[in-house]
C-alpha positions, -999 to +999 in steps of 0.1 A: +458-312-659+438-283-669+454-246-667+444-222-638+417-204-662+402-232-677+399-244-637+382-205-630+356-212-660+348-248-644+340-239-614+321-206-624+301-227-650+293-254-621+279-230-592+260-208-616+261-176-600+287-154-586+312-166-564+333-143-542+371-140-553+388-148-516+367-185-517+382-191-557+414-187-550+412-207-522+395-235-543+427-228-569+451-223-545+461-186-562+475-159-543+449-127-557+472-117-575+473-151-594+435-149-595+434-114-609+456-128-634+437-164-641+407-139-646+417-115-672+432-147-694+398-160-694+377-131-700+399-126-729+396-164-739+362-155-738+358-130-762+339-136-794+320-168-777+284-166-761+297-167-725+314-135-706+332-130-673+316-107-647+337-090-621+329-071-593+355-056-566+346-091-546+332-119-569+334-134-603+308-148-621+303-166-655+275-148-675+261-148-713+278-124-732+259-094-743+262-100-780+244-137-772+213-115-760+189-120-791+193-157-796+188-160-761+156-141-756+144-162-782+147-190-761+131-176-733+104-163-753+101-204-768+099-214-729+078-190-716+052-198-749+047-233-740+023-247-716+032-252-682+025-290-685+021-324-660+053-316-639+051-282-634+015-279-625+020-313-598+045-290-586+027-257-583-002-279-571+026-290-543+039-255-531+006-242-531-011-266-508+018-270-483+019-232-485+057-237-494+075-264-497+112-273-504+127-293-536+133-322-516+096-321-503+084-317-533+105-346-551+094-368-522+054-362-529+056-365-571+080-396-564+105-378-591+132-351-598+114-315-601+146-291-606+131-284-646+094-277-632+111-256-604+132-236-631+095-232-651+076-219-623+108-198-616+112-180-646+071-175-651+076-159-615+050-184-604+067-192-575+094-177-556+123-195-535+135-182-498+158-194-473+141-221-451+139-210-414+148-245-408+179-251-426+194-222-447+211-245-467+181-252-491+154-232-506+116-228-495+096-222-525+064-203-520+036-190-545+039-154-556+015-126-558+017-132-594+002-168-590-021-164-566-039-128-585-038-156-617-053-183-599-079-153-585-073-160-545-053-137-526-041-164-503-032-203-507-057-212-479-090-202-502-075-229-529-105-255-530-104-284-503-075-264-493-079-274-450-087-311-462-055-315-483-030-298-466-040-313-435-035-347-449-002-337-464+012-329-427-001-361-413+019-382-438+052-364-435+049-366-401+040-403-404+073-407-420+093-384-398+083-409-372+087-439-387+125-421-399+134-418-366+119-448-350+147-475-339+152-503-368+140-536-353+152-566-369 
């Protein structure tokens, strides 16, 4: 069994972002107190390596430390060098002609996983993710101002065959909508 702080760093590691400190100690059954506790052992367990704990009055969260900050623009700087390649541009291609789209959508049309090409487009601020309207449970990713100015349209409907291809793209996903929720006859 692992101790209380190395149960904090899992689960800040896992969500990736901050997570408020009345839901942690729920999920470690801690009284605050306990939490407060748990978090100043492993921000000082911390110390020296390239991760950091981030506290606000209402939520922790797992961050790079500061003194990580070189190596890791270097990265970035490697990431944002390369070319966008096959992936990410189906995937562009995907949220531009649906005029947003969500992961799932866009897994479903390239037939693959596209969580790395999202995080590309992401980080280029090619795209942009929102709550969907229809479920605020998953993202809606939408092109930017930023891809659209590059691509030199100021709106996804003047992308070429644009009418054609998104129209087509509705009629098969509502093709399989129906044929989803059709009875199964056997």
């Amino acid at each position: 069994m692992i101790s209380p702080a190395a149960a904090l760093e899992a689960l800040l590691f896992v969500s990736g972002e901050a997570i408020p400190k009345k839901r942690l100690a729920k999920l470690l059954g801690l009284s605050d107190e306990q939490l407060a506790t748990t978090a100043k052992e492993l921000a000082e367990g911390l110390g020296g390596h390239g991760m950091a704990l981030i506290e606000t009055a209402e939520e922790l969260e797992l961050r790079t430390a500061p003194d990580a900050a070189a190596v890791v623009k270097r990265l970035r700087e490697d990431e944002l060098a390369r070319d966008l390649g096959k992936g990410s541009l189906e995937t562009l291609a995907v949220v531009a002609y649906q005029e947003g789209a969500t992961r799932s959508e866009i897994d479903w049309v390239r037939g693959v996983n596209s969580s790395a090409s999202l995080r590309t487009l992401l980080m280029r601020g090619l795209i942009e993710g929102h709550e969907d309207p229809k479920d605020k449970r998953r993202m809606r990713y939408t092109l930017t101002t930023e891809a659209l100015a590059h691509l030199g349209i100021a709106r996804a409907a003047e992308l070429p065959r644009a009418t054609e291809l998104s129209a087509a793209a509705r009629a098969v996903v509502e093709a399989e909508l129906l044929a989803a929720d059709a009875p199964a006859t056997t």
